[in-house]
C-alpha positions as CSV (number, residue, x, y, z in Angstrom):
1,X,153.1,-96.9,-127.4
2,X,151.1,-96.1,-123.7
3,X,153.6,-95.5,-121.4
4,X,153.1,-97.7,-117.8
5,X,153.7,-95.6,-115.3
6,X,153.8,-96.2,-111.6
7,X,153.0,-94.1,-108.7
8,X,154.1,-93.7,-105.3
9,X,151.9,-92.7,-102.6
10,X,148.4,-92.0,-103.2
11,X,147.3,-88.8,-100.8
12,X,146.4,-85.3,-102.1
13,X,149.5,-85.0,-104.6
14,X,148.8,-88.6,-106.0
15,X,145.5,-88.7,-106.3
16,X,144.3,-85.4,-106.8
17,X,147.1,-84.1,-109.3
18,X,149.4,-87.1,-111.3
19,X,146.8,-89.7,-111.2
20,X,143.9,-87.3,-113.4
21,X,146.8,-86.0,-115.3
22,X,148.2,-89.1,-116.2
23,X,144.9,-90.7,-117.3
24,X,144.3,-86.9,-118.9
25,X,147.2,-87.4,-120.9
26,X,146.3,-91.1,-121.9
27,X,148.9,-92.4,-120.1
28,X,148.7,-96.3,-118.1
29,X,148.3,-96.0,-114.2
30,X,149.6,-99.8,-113.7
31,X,150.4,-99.7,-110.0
32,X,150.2,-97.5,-107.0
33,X,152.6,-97.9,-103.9
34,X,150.1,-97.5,-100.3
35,X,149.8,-99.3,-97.6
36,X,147.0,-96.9,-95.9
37,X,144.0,-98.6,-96.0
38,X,141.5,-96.2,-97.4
39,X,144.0,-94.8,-100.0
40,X,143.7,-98.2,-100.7
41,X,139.9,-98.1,-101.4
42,X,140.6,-94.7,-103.2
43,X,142.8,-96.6,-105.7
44,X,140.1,-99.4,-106.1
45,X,137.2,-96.9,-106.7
46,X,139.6,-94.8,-109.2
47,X,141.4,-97.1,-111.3
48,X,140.1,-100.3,-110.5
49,X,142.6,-102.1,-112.9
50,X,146.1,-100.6,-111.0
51,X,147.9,-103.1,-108.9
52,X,148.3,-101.8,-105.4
53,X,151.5,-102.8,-103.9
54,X,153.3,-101.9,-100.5
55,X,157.1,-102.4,-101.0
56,X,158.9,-99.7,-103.7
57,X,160.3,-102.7,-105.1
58,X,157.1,-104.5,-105.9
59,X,156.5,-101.0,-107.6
60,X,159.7,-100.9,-110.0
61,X,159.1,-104.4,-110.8
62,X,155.9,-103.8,-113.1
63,X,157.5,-103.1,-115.8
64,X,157.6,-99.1,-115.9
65,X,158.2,-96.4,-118.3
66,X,157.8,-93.9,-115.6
67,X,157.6,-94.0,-111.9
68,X,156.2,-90.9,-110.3
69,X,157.4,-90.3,-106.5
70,X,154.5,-88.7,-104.6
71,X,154.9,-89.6,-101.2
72,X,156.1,-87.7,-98.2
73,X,158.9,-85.3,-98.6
74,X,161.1,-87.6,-96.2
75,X,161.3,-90.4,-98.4
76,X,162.0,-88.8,-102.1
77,X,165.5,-89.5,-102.3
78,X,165.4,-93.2,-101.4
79,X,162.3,-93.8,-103.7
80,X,163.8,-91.3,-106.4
81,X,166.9,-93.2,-106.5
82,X,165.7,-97.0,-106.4
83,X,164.0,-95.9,-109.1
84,X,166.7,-94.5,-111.2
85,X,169.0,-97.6,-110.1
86,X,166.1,-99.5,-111.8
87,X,166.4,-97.6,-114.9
88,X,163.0,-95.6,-114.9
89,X,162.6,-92.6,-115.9
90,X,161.4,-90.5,-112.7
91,X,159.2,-87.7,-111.4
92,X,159.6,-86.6,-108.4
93,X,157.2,-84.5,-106.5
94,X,158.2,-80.6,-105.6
95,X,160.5,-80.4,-103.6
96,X,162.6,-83.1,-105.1
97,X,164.8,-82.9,-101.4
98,X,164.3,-81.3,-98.5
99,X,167.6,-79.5,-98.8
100,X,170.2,-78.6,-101.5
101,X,172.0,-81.9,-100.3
102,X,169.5,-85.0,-100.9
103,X,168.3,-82.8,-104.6
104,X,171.8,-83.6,-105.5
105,X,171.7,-86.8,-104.5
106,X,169.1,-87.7,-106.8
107,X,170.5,-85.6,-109.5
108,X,173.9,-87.1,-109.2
109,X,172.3,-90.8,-109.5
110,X,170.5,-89.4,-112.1
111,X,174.2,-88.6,-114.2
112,X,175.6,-91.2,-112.9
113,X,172.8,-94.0,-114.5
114,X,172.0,-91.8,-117.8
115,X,168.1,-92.3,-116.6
116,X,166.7,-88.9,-116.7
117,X,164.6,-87.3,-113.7
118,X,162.6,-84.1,-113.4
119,X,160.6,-82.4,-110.6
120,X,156.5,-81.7,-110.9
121,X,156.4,-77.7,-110.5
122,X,153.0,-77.8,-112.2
123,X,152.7,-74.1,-111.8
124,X,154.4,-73.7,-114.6
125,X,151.7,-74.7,-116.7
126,X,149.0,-72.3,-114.8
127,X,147.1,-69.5,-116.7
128,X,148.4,-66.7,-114.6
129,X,152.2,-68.6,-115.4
130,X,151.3,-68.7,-119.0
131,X,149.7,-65.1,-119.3
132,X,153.0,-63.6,-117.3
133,X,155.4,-65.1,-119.9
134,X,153.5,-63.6,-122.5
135,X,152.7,-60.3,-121.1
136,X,155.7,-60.1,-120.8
137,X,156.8,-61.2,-124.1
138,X,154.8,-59.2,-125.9
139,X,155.9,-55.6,-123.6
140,X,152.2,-55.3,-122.7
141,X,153.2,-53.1,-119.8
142,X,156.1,-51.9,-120.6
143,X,159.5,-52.7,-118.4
144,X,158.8,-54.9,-115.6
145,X,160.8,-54.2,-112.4
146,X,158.8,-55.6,-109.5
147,X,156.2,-58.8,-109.0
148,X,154.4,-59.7,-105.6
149,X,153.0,-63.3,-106.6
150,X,150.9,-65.2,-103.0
151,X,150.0,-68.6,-101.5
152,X,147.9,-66.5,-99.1
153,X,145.1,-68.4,-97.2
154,X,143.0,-68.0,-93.1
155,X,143.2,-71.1,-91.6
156,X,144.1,-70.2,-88.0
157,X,143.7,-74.2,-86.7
158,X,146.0,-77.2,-87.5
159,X,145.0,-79.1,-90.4
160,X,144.9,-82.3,-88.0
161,X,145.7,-84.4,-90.7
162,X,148.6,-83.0,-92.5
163,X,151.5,-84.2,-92.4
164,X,152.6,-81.1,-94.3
165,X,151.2,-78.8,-91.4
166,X,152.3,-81.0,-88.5
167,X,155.6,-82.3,-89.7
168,X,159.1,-80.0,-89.0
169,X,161.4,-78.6,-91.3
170,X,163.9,-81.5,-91.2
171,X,160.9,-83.9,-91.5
172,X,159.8,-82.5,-95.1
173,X,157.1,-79.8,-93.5
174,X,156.2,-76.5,-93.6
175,X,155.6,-73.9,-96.3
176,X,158.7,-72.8,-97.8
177,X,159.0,-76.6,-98.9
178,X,155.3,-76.7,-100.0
179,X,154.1,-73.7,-101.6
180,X,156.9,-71.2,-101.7
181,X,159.0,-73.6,-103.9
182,X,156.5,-72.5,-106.4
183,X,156.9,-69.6,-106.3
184,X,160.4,-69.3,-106.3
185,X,160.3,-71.7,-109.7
186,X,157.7,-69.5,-111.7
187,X,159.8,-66.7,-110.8
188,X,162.7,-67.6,-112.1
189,X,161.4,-69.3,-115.0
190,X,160.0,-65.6,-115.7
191,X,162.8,-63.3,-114.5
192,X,165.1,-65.7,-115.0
193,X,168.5,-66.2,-112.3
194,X,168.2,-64.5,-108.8
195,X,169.9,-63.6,-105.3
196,X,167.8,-64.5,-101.9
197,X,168.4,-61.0,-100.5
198,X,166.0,-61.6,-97.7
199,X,163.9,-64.3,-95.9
200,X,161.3,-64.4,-93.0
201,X,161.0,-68.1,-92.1
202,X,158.3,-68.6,-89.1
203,X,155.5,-70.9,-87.5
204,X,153.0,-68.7,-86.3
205,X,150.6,-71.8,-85.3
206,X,153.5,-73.7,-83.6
207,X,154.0,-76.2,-85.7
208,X,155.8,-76.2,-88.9
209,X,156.6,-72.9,-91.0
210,X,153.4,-71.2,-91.8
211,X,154.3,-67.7,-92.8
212,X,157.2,-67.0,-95.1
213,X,158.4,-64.0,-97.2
214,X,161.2,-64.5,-99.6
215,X,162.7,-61.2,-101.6
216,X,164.4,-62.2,-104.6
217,X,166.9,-60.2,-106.8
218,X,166.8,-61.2,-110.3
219,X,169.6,-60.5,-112.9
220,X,167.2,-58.7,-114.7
221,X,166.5,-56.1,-112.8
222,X,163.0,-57.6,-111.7
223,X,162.6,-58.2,-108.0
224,X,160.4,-60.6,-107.0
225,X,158.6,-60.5,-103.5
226,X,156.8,-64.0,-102.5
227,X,155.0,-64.1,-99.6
228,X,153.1,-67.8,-98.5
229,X,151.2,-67.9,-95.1
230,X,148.0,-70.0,-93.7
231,X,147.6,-66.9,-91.2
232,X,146.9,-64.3,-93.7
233,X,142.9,-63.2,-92.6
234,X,142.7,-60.7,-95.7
235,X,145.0,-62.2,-98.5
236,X,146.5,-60.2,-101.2
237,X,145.7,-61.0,-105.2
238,X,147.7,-64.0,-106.6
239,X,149.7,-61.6,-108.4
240,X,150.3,-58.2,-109.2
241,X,153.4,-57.3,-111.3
242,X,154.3,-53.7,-111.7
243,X,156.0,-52.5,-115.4
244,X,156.5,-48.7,-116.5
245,X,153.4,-48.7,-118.6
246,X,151.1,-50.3,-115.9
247,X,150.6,-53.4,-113.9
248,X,149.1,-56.9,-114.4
249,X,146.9,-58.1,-111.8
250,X,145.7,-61.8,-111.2
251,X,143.4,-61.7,-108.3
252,X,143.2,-66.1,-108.0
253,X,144.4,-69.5,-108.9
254,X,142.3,-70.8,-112.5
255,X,140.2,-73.5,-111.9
256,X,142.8,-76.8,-112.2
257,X,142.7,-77.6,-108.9
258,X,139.2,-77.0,-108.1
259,X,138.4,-79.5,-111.4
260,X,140.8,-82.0,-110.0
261,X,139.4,-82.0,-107.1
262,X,136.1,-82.5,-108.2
263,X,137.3,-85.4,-110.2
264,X,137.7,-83.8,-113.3
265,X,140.1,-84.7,-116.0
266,X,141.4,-83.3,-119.2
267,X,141.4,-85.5,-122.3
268,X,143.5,-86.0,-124.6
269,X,145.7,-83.5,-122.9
270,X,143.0,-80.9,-123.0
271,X,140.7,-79.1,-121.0
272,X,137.4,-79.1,-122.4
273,X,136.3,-76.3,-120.1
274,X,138.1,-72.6,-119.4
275,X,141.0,-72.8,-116.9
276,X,141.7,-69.2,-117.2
277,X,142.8,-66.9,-114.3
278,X,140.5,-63.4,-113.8
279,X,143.1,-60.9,-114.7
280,X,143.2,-57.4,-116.0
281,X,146.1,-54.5,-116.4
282,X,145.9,-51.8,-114.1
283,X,147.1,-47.9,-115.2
284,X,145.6,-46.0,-111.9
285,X,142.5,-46.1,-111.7
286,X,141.8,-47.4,-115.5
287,X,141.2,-51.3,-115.6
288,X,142.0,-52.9,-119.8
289,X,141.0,-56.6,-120.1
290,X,144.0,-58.6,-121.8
291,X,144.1,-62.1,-123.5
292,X,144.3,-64.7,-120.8
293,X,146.1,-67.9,-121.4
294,X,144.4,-71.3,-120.3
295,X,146.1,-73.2,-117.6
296,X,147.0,-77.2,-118.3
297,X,148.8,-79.0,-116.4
298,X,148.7,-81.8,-118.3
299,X,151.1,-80.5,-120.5
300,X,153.6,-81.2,-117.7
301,X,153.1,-84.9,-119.0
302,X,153.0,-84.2,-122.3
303,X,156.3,-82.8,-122.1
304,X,157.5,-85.8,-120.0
305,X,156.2,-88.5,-122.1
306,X,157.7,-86.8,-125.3
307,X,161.1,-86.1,-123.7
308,X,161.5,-90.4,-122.6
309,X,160.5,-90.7,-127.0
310,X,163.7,-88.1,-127.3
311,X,161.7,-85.5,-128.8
312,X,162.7,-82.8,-126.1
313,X,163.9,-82.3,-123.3
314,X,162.1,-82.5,-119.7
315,X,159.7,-79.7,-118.3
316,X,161.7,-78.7,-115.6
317,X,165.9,-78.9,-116.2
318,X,168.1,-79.8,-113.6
319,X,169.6,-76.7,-113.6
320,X,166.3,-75.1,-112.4
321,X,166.2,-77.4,-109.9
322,X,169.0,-76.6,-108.8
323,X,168.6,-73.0,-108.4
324,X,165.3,-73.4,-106.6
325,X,166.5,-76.0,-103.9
326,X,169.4,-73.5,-103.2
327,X,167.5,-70.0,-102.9
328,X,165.3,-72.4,-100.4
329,X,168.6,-73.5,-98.4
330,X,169.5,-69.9,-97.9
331,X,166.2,-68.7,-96.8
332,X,166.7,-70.8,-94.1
333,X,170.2,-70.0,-93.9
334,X,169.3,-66.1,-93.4
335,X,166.6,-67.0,-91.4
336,X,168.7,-68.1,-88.7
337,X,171.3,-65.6,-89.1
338,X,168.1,-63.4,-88.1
């Protein structure tokens, strides 16, 4: 059976990311929730058979398998939990609240209904994620103790137009919310549970938070520095993580986005072009080429649309949610202790 999903908000998360995936995965895009006009005409252009409605409830009443919450960060709970009050099975876009508090409000609806709910931390599923958990796996560079993993990008002027730039931490903005929830996700779904030991949490542009540098702790003995900033005029590779017997470099994102972007979709589930990152292990000044694992984030959906048949369990637990939404309550917390 196709599930019917439907999908809330229709701007770069919606369209770009869960709409591509979802027809990727051969999933049913029955209805979009907008009221902006040329999101509107984006809709009509791209999936010209979707009912565009303007009320959440209009939405839940199309007979779902899955609603998929992609709208702004300041209305996730209230759509997350009308939908699980509904009875659909949810995603709900990263962060699933802006604070500890409203992700356990959803998760607490969640238990309280028995209608499951997961968060989209799609970098999970890319090829530098991938390659990581099996370099890793297979002791390719021996003990790993220390990872620096980037969002790093030179855009010295206001994105005019995002509400992501231009909107305050209380609002749903900045980038510990945006971009440094992924990396606080991958890393613990690598190194597994970890203290916030220290946090730099500041708007350089004077808007929202546009340069932040967690240092996590893991259990493991991995510590895990993640630094994401729009200020950065010569970033850093995406990743470089340092074991006794060398170090695994990732210089940039694979291709998913870009593809997306372009309008690009995987079928049945599949890319049918490489995703793979450019990576290499590093031992001084001697360079090895390694396997490299292909990015897909359509298995994200995959996963989800297998877990609602009870064949596993969701992508991303509730206990990992958990954990990131508090490391990004503390950052904040330290940050002002600073």
């Amino acid at each position: 059976m196709t599930l019917r999903v439907g999908l809330a908000g229709y701007g770069l998360a919606g369209r770009y990311f869960h709409a591509p995936l979802l027809k990727g995965c051969g999933l049913e895009l029955v209805a979009v929730l907008t009221s902006n006009p040329e999101r509107i005409a984006h809709v009509n252009s791209d999936f010209p058979a979707a009912k565009v409605v303007t009320d959440m409830r209009e939405l839940l009443a199309q007979n779902l398998d899955l609603v998929i919450v992609a709208s702004v960060n300041s209305v996730h709970v209230e759509q997350a939990i009308a939908g699980l009050h509904a009875g659909i099975p949810t995603v709900v876009d990263k962060p699933m609240g802006r604070n500890l508090t409203e992700t356990m409000e959803i998760l607490k609806v969640s238990d309280e209904t028995g209608v499951p709910v997961t968060a989209f931390y799609n970098r999970l599923f890319d090829s530098d994620s991938l390659t990581i958990k099996r370099v890793i796996e297979e002791n390719e560079i021996g003990k790993v103790f220390r990872i620096d993993s980037r969002f790093e990008r030179y855009r010295p002027d206001l994105a005019a137009q995002s509400w992501r730039e231009q909107s305050s931490a209380e609002e749903g903005g900045g980038l510990l919310l945006d971009l440094q929830s992924h990396l606080v996700s991958t890393a613990l779904d690598w190194f597994g549970p970890a203290e916030l030991v220290s946090a730099s949490v500041r708007s350089i542009r004077g808007a929202s938070d546009d340069d932040v540098v967690l240092v996590l702790k893991h259990e493991s003995g991995v510590d895990s520095y993640l630094s994401t900033s729009s200020i950065v005029g010569a970033p850093g590779p995406r990743i470089r993580m340092m074991g006794t017997n060398g170090a695994l470099v990732i210089g940039e994102l694979d291709p998913q986005e870009a593809l997306l972007r372009a309008g690009k979709v995987p079928h049945d589930g599949k890319w049918d072009v490489s995703t793979k990152s450019e990576a290499r292990i590093m031992r001084g000044d001697v360079a090895s080429e390694l396997k490299v694992e292909d990015g897909n984030y359509a298995r994200f959906y995959e996963l989800v649309a297998s877990a609602i048949a009870g064949k596993n369990e969701l992508p991303v637990s509730k206990a990992e949610i958990i954990a990131v939404a508090t490391i990004i309550d503390k950052a904040r917390e330290l940050n002002f202790r600073e």
